[in-house]
DRENTILO-821374 format. One record per residue: y negated, z negated, x of N, C-alpha, C, O in turn; residue number from 1; residue in one letter. Coordinates in steps of 0.02 Angstrom, whole numbers, m for minus. Layout:
<sites>
<site n_yy="Y" n_zz="Z" n_xx="X" ca_yy="Y" ca_zz="Z" ca_xx="X" c_yy="Y" c_zz="Z" c_xx="X" o_yy="Y" o_zz="Z" o_xx="X" num="NUM" residuo="A"/>
...
</sites>
This chain:
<sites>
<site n_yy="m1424" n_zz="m1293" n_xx="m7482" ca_yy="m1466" ca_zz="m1252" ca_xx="m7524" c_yy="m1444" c_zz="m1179" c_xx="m7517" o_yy="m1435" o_zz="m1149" o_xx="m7464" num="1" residuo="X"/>
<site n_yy="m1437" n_zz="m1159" n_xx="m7566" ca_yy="m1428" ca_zz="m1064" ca_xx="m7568" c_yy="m1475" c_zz="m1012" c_xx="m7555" o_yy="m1518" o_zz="m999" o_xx="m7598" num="2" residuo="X"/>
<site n_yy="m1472" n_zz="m981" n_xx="m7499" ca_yy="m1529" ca_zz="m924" ca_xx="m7499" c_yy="m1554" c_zz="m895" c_xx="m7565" o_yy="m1506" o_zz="m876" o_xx="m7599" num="3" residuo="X"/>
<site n_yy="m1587" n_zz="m889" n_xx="m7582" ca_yy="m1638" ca_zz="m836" ca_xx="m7631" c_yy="m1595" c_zz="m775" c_xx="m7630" o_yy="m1553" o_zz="m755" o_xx="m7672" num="4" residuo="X"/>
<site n_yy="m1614" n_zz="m750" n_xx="m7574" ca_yy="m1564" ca_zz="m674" ca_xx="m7568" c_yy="m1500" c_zz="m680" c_xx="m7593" o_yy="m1482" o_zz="m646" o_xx="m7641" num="5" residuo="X"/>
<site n_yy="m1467" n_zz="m718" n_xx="m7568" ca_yy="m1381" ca_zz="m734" ca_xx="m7599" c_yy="m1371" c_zz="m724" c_xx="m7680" o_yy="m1336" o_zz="m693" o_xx="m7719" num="6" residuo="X"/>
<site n_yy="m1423" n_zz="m767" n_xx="m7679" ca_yy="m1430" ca_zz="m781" ca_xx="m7778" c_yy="m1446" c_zz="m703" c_xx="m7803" o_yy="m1395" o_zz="m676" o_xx="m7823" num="7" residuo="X"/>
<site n_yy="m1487" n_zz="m672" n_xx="m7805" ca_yy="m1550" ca_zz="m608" ca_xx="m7806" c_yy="m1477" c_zz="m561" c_xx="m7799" o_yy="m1460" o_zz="m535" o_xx="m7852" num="8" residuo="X"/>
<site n_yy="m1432" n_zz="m548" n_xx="m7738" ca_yy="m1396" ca_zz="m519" ca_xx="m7736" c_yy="m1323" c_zz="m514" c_xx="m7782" o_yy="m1294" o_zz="m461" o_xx="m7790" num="9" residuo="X"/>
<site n_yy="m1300" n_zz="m576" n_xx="m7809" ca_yy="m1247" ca_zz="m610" ca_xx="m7825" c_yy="m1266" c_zz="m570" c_xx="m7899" o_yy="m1222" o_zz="m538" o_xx="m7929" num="10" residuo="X"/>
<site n_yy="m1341" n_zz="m577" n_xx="m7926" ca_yy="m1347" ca_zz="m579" ca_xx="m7992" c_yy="m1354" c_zz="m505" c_xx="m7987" o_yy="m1326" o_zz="m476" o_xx="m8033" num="11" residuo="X"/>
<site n_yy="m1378" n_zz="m475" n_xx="m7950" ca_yy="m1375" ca_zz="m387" ca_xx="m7959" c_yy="m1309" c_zz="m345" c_xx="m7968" o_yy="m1294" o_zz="m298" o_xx="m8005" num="12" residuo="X"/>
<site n_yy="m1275" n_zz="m383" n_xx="m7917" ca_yy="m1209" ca_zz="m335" ca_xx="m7917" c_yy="m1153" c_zz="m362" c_xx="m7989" o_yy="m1108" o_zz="m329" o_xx="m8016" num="13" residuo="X"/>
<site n_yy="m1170" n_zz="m412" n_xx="m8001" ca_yy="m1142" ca_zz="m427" ca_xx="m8053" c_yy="m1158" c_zz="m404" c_xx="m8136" o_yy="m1117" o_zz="m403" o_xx="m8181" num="14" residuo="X"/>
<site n_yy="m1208" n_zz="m391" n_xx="m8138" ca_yy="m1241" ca_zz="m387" ca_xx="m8192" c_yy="m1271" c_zz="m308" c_xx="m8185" o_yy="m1307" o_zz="m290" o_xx="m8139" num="15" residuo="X"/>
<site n_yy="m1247" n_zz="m260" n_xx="m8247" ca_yy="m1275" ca_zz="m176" ca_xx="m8243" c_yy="m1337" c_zz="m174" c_xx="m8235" o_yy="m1375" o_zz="m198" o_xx="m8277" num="16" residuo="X"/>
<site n_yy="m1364" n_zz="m136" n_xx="m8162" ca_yy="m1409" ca_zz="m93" ca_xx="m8178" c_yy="m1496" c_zz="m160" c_xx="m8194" o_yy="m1534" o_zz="m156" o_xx="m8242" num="17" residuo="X"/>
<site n_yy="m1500" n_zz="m211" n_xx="m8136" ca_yy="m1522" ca_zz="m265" ca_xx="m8145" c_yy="m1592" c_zz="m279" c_xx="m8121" o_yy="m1610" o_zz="m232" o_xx="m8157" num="18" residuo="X"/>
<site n_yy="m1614" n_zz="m287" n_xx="m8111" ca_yy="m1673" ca_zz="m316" ca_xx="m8071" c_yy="m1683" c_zz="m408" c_xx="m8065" o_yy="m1692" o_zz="m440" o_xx="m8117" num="19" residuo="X"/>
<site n_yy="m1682" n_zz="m439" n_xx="m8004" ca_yy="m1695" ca_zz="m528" ca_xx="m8012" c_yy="m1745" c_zz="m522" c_xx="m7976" o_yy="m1761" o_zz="m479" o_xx="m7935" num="20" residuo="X"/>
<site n_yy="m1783" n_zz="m598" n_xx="m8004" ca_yy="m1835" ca_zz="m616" ca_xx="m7939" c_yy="m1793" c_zz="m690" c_xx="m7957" o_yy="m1765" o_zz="m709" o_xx="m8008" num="21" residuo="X"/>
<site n_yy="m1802" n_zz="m718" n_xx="m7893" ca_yy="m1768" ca_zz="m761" ca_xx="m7870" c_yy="m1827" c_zz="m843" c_xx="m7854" o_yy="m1873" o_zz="m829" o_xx="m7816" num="22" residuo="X"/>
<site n_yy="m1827" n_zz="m892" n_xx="m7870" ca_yy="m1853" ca_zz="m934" ca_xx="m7840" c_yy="m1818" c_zz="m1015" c_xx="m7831" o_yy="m1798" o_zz="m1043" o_xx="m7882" num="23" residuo="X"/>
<site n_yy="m1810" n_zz="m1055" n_xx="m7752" ca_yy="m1759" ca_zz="m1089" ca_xx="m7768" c_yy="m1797" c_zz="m1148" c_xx="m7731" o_yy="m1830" o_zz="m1148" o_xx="m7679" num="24" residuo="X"/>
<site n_yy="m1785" n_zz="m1185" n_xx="m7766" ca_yy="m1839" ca_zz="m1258" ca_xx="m7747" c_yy="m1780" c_zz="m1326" c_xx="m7746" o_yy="m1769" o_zz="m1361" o_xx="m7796" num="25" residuo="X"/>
<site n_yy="m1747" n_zz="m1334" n_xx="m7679" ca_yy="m1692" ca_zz="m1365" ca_xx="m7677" c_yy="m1636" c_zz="m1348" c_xx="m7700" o_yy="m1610" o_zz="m1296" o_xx="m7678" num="26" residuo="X"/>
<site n_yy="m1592" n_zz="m1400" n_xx="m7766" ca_yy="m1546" ca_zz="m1368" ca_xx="m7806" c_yy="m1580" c_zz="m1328" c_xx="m7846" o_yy="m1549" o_zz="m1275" o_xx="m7841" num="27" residuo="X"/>
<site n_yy="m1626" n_zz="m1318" n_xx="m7883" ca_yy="m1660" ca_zz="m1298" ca_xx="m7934" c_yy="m1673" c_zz="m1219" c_xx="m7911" o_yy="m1696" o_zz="m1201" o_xx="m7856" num="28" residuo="X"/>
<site n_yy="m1649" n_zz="m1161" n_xx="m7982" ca_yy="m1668" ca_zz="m1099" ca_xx="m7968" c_yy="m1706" c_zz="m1097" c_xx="m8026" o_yy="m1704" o_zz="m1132" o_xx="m8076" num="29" residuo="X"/>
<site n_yy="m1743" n_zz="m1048" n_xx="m8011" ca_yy="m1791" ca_zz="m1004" ca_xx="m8073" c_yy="m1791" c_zz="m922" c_xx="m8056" o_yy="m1812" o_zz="m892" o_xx="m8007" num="30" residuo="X"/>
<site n_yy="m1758" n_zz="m898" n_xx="m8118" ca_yy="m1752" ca_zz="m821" ca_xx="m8120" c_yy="m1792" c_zz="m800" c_xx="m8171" o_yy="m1817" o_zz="m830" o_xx="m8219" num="31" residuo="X"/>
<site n_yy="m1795" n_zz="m724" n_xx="m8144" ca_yy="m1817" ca_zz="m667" ca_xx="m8187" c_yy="m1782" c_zz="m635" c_xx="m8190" o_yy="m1771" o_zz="m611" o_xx="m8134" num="32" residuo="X"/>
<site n_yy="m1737" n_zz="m608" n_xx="m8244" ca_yy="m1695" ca_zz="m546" ca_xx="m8240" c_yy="m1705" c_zz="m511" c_xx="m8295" o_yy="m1720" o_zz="m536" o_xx="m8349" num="33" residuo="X"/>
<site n_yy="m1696" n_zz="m433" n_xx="m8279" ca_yy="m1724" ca_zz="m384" ca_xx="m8306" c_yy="m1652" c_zz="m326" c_xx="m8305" o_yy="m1635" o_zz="m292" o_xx="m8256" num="34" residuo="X"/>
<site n_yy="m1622" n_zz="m327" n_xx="m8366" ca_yy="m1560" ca_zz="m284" ca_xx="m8370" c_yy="m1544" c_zz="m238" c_xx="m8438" o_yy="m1527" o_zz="m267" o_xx="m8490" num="35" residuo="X"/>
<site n_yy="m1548" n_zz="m180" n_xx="m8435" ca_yy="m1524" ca_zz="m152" ca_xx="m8492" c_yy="m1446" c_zz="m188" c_xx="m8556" o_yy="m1432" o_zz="m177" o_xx="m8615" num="36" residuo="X"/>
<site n_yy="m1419" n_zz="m227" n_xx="m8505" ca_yy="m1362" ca_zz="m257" ca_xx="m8518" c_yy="m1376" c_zz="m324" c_xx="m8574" o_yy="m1337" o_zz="m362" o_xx="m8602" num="37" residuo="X"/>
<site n_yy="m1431" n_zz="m320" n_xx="m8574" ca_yy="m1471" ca_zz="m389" ca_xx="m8618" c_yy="m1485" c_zz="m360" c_xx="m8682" o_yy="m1505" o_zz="m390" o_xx="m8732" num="38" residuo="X"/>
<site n_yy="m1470" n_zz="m284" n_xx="m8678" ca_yy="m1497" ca_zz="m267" ca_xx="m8766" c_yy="m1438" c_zz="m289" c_xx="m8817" o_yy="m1377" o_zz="m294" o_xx="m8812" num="39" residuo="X"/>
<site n_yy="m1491" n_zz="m300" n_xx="m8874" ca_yy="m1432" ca_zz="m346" ca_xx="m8922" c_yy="m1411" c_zz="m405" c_xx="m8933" o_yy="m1385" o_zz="m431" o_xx="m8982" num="40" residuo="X"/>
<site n_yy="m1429" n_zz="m431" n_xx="m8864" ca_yy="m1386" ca_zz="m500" ca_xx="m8845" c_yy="m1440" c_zz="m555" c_xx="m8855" o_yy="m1493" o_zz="m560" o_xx="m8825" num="41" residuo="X"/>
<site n_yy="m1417" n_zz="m592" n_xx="m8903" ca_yy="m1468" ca_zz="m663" ca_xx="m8912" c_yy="m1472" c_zz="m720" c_xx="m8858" o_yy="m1420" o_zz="m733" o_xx="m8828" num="42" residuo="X"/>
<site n_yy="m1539" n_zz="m762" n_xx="m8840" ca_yy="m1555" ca_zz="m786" ca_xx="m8795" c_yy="m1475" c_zz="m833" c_xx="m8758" o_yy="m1460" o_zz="m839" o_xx="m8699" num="43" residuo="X"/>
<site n_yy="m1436" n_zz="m858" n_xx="m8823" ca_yy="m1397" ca_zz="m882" ca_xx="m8788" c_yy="m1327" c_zz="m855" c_xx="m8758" o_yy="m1280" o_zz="m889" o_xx="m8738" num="44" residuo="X"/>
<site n_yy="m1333" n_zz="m783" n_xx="m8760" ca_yy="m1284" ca_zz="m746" ca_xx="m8751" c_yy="m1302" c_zz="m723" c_xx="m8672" o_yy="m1265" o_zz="m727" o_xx="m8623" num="45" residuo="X"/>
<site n_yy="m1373" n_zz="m697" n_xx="m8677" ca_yy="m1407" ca_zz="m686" ca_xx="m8598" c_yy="m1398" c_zz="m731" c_xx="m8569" o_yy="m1379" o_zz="m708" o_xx="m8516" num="46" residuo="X"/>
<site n_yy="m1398" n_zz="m822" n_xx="m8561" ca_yy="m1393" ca_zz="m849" ca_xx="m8531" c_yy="m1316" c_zz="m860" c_xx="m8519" o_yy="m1299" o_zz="m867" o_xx="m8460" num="47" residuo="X"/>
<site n_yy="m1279" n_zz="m862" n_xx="m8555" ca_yy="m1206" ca_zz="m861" ca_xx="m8542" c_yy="m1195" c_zz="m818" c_xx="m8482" o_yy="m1168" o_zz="m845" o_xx="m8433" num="48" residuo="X"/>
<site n_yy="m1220" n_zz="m732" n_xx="m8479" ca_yy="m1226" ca_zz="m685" ca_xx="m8452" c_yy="m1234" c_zz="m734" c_xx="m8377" o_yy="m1190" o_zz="m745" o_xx="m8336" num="49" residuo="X"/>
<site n_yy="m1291" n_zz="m755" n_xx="m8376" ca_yy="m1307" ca_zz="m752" ca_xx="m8307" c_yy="m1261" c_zz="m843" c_xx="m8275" o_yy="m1237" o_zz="m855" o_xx="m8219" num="50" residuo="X"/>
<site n_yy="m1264" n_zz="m881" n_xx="m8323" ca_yy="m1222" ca_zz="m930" ca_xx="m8310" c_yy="m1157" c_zz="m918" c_xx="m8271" o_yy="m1144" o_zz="m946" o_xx="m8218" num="51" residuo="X"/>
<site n_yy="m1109" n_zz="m863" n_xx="m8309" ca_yy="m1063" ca_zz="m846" ca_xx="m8296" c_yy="m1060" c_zz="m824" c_xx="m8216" o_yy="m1017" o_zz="m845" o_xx="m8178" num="52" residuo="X"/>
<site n_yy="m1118" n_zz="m774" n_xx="m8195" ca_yy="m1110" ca_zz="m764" ca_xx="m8104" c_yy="m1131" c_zz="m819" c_xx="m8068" o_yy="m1123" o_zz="m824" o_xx="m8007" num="53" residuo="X"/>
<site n_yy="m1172" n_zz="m888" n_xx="m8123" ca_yy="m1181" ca_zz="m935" ca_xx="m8052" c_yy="m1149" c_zz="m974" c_xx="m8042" o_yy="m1161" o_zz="m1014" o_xx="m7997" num="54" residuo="X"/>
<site n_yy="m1065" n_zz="m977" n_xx="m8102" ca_yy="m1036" ca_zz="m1028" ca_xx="m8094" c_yy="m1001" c_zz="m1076" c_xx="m8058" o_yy="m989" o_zz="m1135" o_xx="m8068" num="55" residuo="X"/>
<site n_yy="m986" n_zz="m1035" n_xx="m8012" ca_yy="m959" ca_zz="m1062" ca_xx="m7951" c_yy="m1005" c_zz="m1108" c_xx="m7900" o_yy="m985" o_zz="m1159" o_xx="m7874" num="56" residuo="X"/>
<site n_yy="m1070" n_zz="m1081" n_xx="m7891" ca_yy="m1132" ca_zz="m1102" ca_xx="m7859" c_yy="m1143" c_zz="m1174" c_xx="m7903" o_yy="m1153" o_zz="m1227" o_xx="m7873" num="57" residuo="X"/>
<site n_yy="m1139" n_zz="m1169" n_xx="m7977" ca_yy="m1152" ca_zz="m1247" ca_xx="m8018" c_yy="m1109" c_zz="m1288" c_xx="m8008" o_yy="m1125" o_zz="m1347" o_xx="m8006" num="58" residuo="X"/>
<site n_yy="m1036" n_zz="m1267" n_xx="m7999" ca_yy="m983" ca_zz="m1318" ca_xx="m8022" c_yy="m989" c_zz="m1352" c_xx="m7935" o_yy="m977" o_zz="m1412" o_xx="m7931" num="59" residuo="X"/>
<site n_yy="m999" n_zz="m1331" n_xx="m7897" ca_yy="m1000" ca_zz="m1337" ca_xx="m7834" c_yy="m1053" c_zz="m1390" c_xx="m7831" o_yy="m1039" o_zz="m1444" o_xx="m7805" num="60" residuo="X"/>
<site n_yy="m1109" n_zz="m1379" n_xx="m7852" ca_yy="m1155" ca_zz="m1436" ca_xx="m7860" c_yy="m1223" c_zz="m1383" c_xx="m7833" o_yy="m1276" o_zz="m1389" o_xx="m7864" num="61" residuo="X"/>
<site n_yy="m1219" n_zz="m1347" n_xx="m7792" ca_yy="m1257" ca_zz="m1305" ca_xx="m7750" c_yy="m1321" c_zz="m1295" c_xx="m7789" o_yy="m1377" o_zz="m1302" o_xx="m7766" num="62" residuo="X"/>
<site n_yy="m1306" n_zz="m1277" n_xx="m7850" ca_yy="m1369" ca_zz="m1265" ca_xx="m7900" c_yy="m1365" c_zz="m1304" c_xx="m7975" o_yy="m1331" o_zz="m1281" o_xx="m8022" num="63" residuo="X"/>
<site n_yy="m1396" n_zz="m1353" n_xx="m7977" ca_yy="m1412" ca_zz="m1391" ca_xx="m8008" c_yy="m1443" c_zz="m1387" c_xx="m8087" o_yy="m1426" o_zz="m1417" o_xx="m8137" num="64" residuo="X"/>
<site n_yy="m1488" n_zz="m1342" n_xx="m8076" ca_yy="m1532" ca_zz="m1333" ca_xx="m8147" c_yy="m1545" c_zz="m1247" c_xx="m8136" o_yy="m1551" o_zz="m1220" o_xx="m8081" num="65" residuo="X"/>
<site n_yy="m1547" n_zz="m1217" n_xx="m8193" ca_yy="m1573" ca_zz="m1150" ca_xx="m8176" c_yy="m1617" c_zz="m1141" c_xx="m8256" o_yy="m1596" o_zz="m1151" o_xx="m8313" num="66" residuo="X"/>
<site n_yy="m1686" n_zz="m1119" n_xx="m8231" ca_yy="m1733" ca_zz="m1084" ca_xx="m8279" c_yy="m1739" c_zz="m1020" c_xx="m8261" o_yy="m1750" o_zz="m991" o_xx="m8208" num="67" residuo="X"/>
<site n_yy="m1722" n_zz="m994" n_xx="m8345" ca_yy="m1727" ca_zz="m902" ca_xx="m8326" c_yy="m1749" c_zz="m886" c_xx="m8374" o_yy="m1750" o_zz="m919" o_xx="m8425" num="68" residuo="X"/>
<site n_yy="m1769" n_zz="m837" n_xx="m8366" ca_yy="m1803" ca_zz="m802" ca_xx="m8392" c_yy="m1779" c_zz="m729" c_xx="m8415" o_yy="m1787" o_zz="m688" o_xx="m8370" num="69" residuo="X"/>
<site n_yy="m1749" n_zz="m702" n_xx="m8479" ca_yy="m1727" ca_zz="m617" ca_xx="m8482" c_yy="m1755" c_zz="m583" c_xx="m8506" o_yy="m1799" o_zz="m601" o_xx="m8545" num="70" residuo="X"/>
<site n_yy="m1744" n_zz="m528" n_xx="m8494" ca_yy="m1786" ca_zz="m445" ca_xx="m8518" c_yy="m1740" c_zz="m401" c_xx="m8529" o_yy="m1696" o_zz="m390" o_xx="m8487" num="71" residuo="X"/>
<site n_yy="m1743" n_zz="m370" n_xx="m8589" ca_yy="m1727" ca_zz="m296" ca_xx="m8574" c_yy="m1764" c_zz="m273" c_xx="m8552" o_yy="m1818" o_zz="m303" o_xx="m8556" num="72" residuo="X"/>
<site n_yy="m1764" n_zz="m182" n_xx="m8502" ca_yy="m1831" ca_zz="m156" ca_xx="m8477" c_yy="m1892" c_zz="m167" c_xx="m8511" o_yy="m1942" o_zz="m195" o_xx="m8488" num="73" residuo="X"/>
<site n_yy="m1878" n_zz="m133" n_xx="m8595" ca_yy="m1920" ca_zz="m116" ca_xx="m8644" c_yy="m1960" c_zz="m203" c_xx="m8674" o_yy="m2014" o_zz="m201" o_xx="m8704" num="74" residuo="X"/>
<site n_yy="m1935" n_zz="m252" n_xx="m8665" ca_yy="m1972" ca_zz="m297" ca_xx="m8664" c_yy="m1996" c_zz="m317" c_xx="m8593" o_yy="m2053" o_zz="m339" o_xx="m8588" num="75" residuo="X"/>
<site n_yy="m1960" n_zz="m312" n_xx="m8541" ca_yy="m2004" ca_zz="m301" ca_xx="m8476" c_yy="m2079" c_zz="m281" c_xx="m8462" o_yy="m2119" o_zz="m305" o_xx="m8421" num="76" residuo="X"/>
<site n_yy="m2088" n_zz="m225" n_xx="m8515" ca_yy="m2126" ca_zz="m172" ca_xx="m8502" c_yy="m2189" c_zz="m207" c_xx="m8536" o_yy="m2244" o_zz="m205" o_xx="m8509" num="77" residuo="X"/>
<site n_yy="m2175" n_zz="m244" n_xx="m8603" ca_yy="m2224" ca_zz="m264" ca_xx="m8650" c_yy="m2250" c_zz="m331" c_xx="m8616" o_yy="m2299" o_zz="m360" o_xx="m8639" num="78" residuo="X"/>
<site n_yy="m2213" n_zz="m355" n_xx="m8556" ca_yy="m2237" ca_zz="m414" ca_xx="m8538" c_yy="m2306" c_zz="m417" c_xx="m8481" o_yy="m2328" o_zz="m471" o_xx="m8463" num="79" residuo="X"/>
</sites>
Protein backbone atom coordinates (compact mmCIF):
# COMPACT_ATOMS: atom_id res chain seq x y z
CA UNK A 1 0.00 0.00 0.00
CA UNK A 2 1.28 3.65 -0.67
CA UNK A 3 1.53 6.20 2.01
CA UNK A 4 -1.06 9.04 1.64
CA UNK A 5 1.85 11.43 2.03
CA UNK A 6 3.79 9.85 -0.95
CA UNK A 7 0.65 10.24 -3.12
CA UNK A 8 -0.29 14.07 -1.57
CA UNK A 9 3.39 14.76 -2.30
CA UNK A 10 3.94 13.09 -5.78
CA UNK A 11 0.72 15.02 -6.91
CA UNK A 12 1.97 18.52 -5.59
CA UNK A 13 5.26 18.66 -6.98
CA UNK A 14 4.05 17.52 -10.13
CA UNK A 15 1.21 19.46 -10.82
CA UNK A 16 1.52 23.85 -10.64
CA UNK A 17 0.84 25.47 -7.71
CA UNK A 18 -1.60 22.45 -6.18
CA UNK A 19 -3.30 21.58 -3.23
CA UNK A 20 -4.32 17.34 -2.58
CA UNK A 21 -6.13 15.73 0.13
CA UNK A 22 -5.29 12.36 -0.07
CA UNK A 23 -7.33 9.24 1.06
CA UNK A 24 -6.13 5.57 0.56
CA UNK A 25 -8.17 2.56 1.49
CA UNK A 26 -5.89 -0.39 0.38
CA UNK A 27 -5.26 -0.18 -3.46
CA UNK A 28 -7.98 2.32 -3.74
CA UNK A 29 -7.19 6.27 -3.66
CA UNK A 30 -9.60 9.13 -3.41
CA UNK A 31 -8.37 12.71 -4.17
CA UNK A 32 -9.11 16.24 -3.96
CA UNK A 33 -7.11 18.38 -6.05
CA UNK A 34 -7.25 21.92 -6.26
CA UNK A 35 -4.91 23.60 -9.11
CA UNK A 36 -4.93 26.70 -11.10
CA UNK A 37 -3.53 24.32 -13.83
CA UNK A 38 -7.20 22.84 -14.25
CA UNK A 39 -8.50 26.11 -15.83
CA UNK A 40 -9.90 25.36 -19.22
CA UNK A 41 -9.33 21.84 -19.04
CA UNK A 42 -12.40 19.49 -19.38
CA UNK A 43 -13.13 16.78 -16.79
CA UNK A 44 -11.35 14.39 -18.97
CA UNK A 45 -8.33 16.31 -19.54
CA UNK A 46 -7.97 16.93 -15.51
CA UNK A 47 -8.05 13.41 -15.08
CA UNK A 48 -5.50 12.60 -17.69
CA UNK A 49 -3.56 15.42 -15.65
CA UNK A 50 -3.52 13.57 -12.60
CA UNK A 51 -3.47 9.95 -14.17
CA UNK A 52 -0.39 10.88 -15.81
CA UNK A 53 1.70 11.42 -12.13
CA UNK A 54 0.12 8.15 -10.85
CA UNK A 55 1.16 6.15 -13.58
CA UNK A 56 3.75 4.37 -12.52
CA UNK A 57 2.00 3.67 -8.99
CA UNK A 58 -1.12 1.99 -11.47
CA UNK A 59 0.87 0.08 -13.89
CA UNK A 60 2.71 -1.35 -10.91
CA UNK A 61 -0.56 -2.50 -9.52
CA UNK A 62 0.09 -0.36 -6.22
CA UNK A 63 -3.06 1.71 -6.92
CA UNK A 64 -5.79 0.15 -8.29
CA UNK A 65 -8.82 2.50 -8.68
CA UNK A 66 -8.55 6.26 -8.14
CA UNK A 67 -11.69 8.69 -7.45
CA UNK A 68 -10.95 12.35 -7.78
CA UNK A 69 -12.20 14.90 -7.56
CA UNK A 70 -10.91 18.64 -9.44
CA UNK A 71 -11.05 22.30 -8.81
CA UNK A 72 -9.85 25.21 -10.03
CA UNK A 73 -9.32 27.61 -6.89
CA UNK A 74 -12.35 29.68 -8.14
CA UNK A 75 -14.54 26.60 -8.22
CA UNK A 76 -12.84 25.51 -4.98
CA UNK A 77 -14.10 28.52 -3.48
CA UNK A 78 -17.88 28.04 -4.64
CA UNK A 79 -17.75 24.59 -3.17
Amino acid sequence: MIPEEEIKQLIESNIDDCQATVEVSGSHVNLVVVSPAFEGLNPVKKQQLIYGVLDAHIKSGEIHAVNMKTYTPEQWQQQ
